[in-house]
C-alpha positions in Angstrom: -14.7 33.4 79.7 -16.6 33.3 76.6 -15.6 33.1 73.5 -16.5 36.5 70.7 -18.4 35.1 67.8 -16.4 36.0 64.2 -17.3 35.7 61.0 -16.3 32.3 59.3 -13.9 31.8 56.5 -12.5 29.4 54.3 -8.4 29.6 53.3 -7.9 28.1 50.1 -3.6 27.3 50.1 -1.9 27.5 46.8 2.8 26.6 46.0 3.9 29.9 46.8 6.3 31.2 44.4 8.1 33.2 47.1 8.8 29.5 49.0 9.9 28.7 45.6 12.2 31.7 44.3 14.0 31.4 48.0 14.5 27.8 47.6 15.8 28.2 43.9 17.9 31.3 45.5 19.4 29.2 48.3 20.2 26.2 46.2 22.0 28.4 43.5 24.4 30.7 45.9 25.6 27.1 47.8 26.3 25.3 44.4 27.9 29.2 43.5 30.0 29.0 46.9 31.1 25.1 46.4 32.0 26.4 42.7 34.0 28.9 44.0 35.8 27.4 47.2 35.6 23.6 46.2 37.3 21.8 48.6 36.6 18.6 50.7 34.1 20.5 52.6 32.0 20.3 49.6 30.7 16.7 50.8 28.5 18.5 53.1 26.3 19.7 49.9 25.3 16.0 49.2 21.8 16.2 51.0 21.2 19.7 49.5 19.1 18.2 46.5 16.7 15.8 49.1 16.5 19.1 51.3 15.4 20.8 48.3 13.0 18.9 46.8 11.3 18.0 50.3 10.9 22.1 51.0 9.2 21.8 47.3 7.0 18.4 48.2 5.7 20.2 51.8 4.9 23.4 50.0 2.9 22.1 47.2 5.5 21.9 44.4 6.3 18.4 42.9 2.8 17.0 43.6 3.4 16.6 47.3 0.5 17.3 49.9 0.4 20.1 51.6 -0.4 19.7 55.5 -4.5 21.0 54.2 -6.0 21.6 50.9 -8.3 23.9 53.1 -8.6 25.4 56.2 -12.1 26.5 57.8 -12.5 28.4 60.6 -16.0 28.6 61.8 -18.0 31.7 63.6 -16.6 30.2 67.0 -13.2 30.1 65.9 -12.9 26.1 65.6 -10.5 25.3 62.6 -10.9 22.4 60.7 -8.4 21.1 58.1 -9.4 19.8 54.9 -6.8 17.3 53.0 -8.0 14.5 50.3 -11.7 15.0 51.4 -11.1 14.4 54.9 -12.3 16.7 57.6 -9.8 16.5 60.4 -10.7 18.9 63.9 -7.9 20.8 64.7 -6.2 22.6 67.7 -3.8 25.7 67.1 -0.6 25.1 68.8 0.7 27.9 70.3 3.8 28.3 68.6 1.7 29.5 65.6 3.7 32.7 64.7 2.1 35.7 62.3 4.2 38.2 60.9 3.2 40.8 57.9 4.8 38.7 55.7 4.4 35.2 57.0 2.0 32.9 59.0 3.3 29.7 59.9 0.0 27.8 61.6 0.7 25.0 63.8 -1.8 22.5 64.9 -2.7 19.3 67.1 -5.4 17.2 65.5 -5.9 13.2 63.9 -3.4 11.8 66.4 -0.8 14.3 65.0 1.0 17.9 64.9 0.6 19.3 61.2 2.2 22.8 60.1 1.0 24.9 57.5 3.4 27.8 56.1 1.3 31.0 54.4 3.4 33.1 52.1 1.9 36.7 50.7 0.5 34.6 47.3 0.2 30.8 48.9 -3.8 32.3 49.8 -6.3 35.2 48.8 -5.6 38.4 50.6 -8.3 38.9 52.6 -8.5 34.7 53.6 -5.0 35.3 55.4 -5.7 39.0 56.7 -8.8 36.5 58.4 -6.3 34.3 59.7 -4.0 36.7 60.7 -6.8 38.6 63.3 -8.1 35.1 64.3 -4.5 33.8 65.3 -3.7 37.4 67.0 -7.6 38.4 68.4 -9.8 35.7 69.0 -7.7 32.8 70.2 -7.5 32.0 73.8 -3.8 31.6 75.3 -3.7 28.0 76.6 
C-alpha cells in the first residue's frame, strides 16, 4: 500500500506550564496530606523531591533536555528528531497516544526508545493539530 503524501511540518517543543502547575499541584497536596496525617508513613514522601525535579528536567524545566529540541515530519510522514544539532531518524512506536488535550509521542530511533510529552502550550497550535492528524491519519498500523 502506498503511502498519501502530506504536507511537512516542523514542531518546535517548549516547558509546559500545565506539566508544571500539575507537578507544583501534586507536590503541595502530599506535603498538605503528610502535614495533616504525619505519621511513620510519611517516610514514603522521601523520593518525592527527586520524582519532582526529574518530571521538571524531562519536560524542559531546570535546564534538562527534552527527548527533541525539534521534531520534523516530512511530506512522506518520516519523523526526524532534532536534539543538540543532531538529526536522529525516527520510528513512531505504537503506543503513541493523542487525546484533545495531550500527545504523548513515542519513538524507536539512535539505538534507543525516546518519549516526547505535548501539553496544549509545550508547541504552536497548529504544529500539534499537524501531529495530531499525522499520528491518527497517515501512519500505517505496524
Amino acid at each position: 500500500m502506498r503511502r498519501q503524501r502530506m504536507a511537512a511540518f516542523d514542531l518546535l517543543p517548549v516547558p509546559s506550564r500545565y506539566c508544571l502547575a500539575l507537578v507544583l499541584a501534586v507536590s503541595a497536596l502530599a506535603c498538605g496530606l503528610l502535614l495533616t496525617f504525619a505519621s511513620a508513613a510519611a517516610i514514603c514522601l522521601l523520593p518525592l523531591p527527586f520524582y519532582v525535579g526529574y518530571l521538571l528536567r524531562c519536560d524542559g524545566w531546570l535546564g534538562g533536555r527534552r527527548a527533541a529540541e525539534r521534531v520534523t515530519v516530512d511530506g512522506g510522514g518520516h519523523v526526524v528528531f532534532w536534539r543538540g544539532g543532531t538529526r536522529f531518524a525516527v520510528q513512531v512506536a505504537d503506543d503513541s497516544l493523542v487525546l484533545p488535550w495531550l500527545i504523548v509521542l513515542a519513538v524507536r530511533g539512535a539505538g534507543r526508545r525516546m518519549t516526547l510529552v505535548l501539553w496544549p502550550d509545550s508547541a504552536g497550535r497548529e504544529a500539534q493539530r499537524q501531529l495530531a492528524v499525522y499520528l491518527r491519519c497517515f501512519l500505517e498500523p505496524a
